[in-house]
C-alpha positions as CSV (number, residue, x, y, z in Angstrom):
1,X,-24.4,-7.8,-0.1
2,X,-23.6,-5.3,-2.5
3,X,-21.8,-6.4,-5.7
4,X,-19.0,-3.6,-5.1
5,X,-18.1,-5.3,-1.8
6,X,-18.3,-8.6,-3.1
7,X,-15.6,-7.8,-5.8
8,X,-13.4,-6.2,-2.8
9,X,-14.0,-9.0,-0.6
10,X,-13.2,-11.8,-3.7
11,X,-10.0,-9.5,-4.6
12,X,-8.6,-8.8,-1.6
13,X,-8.9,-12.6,-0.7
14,X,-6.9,-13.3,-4.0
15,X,-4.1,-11.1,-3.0
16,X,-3.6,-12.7,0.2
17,X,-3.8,-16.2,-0.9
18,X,-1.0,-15.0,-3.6
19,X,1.0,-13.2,-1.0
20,X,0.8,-16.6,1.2
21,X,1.8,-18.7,-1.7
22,X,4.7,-16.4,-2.4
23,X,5.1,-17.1,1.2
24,X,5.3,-20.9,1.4
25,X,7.6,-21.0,-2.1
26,X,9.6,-19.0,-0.7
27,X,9.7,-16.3,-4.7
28,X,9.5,-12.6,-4.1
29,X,10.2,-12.5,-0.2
30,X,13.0,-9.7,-0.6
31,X,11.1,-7.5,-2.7
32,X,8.0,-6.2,-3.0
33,X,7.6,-4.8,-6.2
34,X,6.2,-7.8,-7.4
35,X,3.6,-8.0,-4.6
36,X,3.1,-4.7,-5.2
37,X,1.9,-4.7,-8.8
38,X,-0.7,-7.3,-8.3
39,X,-2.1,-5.5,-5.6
40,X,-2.5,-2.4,-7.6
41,X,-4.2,-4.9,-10.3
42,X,-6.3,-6.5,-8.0
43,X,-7.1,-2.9,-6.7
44,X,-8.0,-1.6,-10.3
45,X,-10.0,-5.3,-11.3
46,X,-11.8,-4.9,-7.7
47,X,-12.8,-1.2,-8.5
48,X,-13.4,-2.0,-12.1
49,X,-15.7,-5.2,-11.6
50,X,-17.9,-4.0,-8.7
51,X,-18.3,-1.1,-10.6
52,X,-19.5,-3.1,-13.6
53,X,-22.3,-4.9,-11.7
54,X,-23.4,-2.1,-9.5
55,X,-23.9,0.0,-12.9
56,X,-25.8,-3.2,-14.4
57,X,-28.0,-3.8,-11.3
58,X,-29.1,0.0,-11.0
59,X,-29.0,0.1,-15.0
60,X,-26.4,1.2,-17.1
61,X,-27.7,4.5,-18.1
62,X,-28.9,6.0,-15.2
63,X,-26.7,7.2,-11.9
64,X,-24.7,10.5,-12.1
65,X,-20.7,10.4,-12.3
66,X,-20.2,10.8,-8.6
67,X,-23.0,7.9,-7.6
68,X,-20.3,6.0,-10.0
69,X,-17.3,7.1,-8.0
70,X,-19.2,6.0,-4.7
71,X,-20.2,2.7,-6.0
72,X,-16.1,2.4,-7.3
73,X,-15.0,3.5,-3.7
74,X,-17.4,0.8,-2.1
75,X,-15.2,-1.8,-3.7
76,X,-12.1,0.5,-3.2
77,X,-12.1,1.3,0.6
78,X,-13.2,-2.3,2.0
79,X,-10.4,-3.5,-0.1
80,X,-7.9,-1.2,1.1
81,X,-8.7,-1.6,4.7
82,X,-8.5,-5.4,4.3
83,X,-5.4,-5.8,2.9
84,X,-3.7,-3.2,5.0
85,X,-4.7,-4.6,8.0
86,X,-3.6,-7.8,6.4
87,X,0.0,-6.4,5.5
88,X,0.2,-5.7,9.4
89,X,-0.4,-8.9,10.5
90,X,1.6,-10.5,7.7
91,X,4.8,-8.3,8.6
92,X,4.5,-8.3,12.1
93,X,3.2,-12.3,13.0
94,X,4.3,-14.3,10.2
95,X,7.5,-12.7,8.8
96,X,9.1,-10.4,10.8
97,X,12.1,-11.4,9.3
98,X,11.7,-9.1,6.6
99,X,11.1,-6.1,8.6
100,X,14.3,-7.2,10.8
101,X,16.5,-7.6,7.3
102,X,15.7,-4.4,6.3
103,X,16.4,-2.5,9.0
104,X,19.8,-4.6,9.5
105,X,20.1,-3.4,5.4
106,X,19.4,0.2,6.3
107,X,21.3,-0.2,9.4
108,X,24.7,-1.1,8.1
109,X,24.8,1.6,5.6
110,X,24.8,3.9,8.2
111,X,27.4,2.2,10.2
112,X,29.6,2.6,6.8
113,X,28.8,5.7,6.7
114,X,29.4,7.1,10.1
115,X,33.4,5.6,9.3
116,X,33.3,9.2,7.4
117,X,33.9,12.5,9.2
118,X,32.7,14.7,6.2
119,X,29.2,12.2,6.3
120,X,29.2,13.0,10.2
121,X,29.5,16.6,10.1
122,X,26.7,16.7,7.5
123,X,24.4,14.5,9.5
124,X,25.0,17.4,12.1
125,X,25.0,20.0,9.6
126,X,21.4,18.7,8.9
127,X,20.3,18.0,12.7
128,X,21.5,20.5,15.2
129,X,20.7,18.3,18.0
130,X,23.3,15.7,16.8
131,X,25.8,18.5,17.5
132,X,26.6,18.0,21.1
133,X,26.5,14.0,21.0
134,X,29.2,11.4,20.2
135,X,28.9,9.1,17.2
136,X,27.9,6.3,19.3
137,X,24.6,8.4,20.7
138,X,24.0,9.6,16.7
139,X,24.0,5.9,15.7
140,X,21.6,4.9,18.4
141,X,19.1,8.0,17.9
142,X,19.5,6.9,13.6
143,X,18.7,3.0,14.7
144,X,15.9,4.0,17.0
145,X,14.3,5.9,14.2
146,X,14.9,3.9,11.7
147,X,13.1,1.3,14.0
148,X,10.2,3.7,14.1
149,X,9.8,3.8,10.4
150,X,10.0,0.6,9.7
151,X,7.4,-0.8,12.1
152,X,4.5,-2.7,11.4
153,X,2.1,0.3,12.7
154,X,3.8,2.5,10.4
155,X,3.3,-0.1,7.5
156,X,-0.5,0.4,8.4
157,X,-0.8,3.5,8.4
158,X,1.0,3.7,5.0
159,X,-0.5,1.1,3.5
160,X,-3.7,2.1,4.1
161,X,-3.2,6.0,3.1
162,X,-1.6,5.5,-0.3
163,X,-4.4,2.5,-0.8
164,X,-7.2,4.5,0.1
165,X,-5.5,7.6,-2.0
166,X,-5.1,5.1,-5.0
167,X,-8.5,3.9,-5.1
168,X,-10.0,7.0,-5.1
169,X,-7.7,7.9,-8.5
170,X,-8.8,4.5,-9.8
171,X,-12.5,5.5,-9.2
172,X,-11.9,8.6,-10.6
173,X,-10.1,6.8,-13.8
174,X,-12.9,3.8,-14.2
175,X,-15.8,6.2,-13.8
176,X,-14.4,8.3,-16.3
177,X,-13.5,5.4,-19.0
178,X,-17.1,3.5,-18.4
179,X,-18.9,7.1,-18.7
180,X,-16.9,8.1,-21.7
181,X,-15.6,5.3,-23.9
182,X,-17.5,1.4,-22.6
183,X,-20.7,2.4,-21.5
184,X,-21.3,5.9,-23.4
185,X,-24.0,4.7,-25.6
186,X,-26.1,4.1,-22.6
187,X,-25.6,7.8,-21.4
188,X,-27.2,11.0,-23.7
């Protein structure tokens, strides 16, 4: 097995045995900006480590700048597509809960907001198709996309876009900073 994949494999375990210890202590379950910084560490360290030992098993001098990026994005993709897929099963198996609170959350601001007449007619203002129904019909077309956007699929497909985006500015980023500042005696 490559050494790229390895580090993907090893990382992406790491953030999932985090994110199931955050889990079973019950820290960080309303927010994921905690969550979300180790990933993007674990995505940069994955990216940053395979690229190390793929560079020091084909030699550190030799290999062009986009061979770099490729070997980075071997560590990159795997790793995005594995911890995606495990965001899915995370947030739609084991705690639905906090799909279901925030769409309650997201929910009830509407229903404050719909008490407004000047919020309504802007809502229409914005949506011409919310002109010829009743609140009660605008509430339920509001809840059923709301329900749409916060689904588990939609998490997936998310998760995996901005990942896959991410690692490839990460490659970018590490292939520039081993070329240029680590590794550039290695390189004439």
């Amino acid at each position: 097995m490559r050494p790229a994949l390895k580090a993907a494999l090893l990382f992406a375990a790491g953030w999932i045995a985090i994110k199931f210890t955050f889990y079973a202590m019950g820290v960080f379950q309303d927010d994921i900006f905690v969550t979300g910084l180790i990933n993007n560490l674990f995505l940069l360290a994955a990216i940053a480590i395979g690229l190390y030992f793929e560079k020091k098993k084909e030699g550190f001098g030799s290999g062009t700048a986009l061979s770099d990026i490729k070997h980075s994005m071997v560590a990159g993709a795997p790793y995005a597509v594995f911890v995606s897929i495990f965001m899915f099963f995370f947030y739609s198996n084991i705690n639905p809960e906090f799909i279901e609170g925030k769409k309650q959350e997201r929910m009830d601001i509407y229903y404050v907001n719909m008490e407004r007449e000047s919020y309504v007619d802007s809502l229409k203002a914005q949506n011409q198709e919310f002109n010829v129904l009743t609140n009660d019909e605008i509430l339920k077309e509001i809840e059923r996309d709301t329900e749409s956007a916060l689904s588990p699929n939609t998490l997936l497909v998310f998760s995996l876009l901005g990942l896959i985006v991410l690692s490839l500015t990460y490659a970018i980023f590490i292939t520039v900073i081993f070329r240029k500042i680590l590794l550039r005696n290695f390189y004439s």
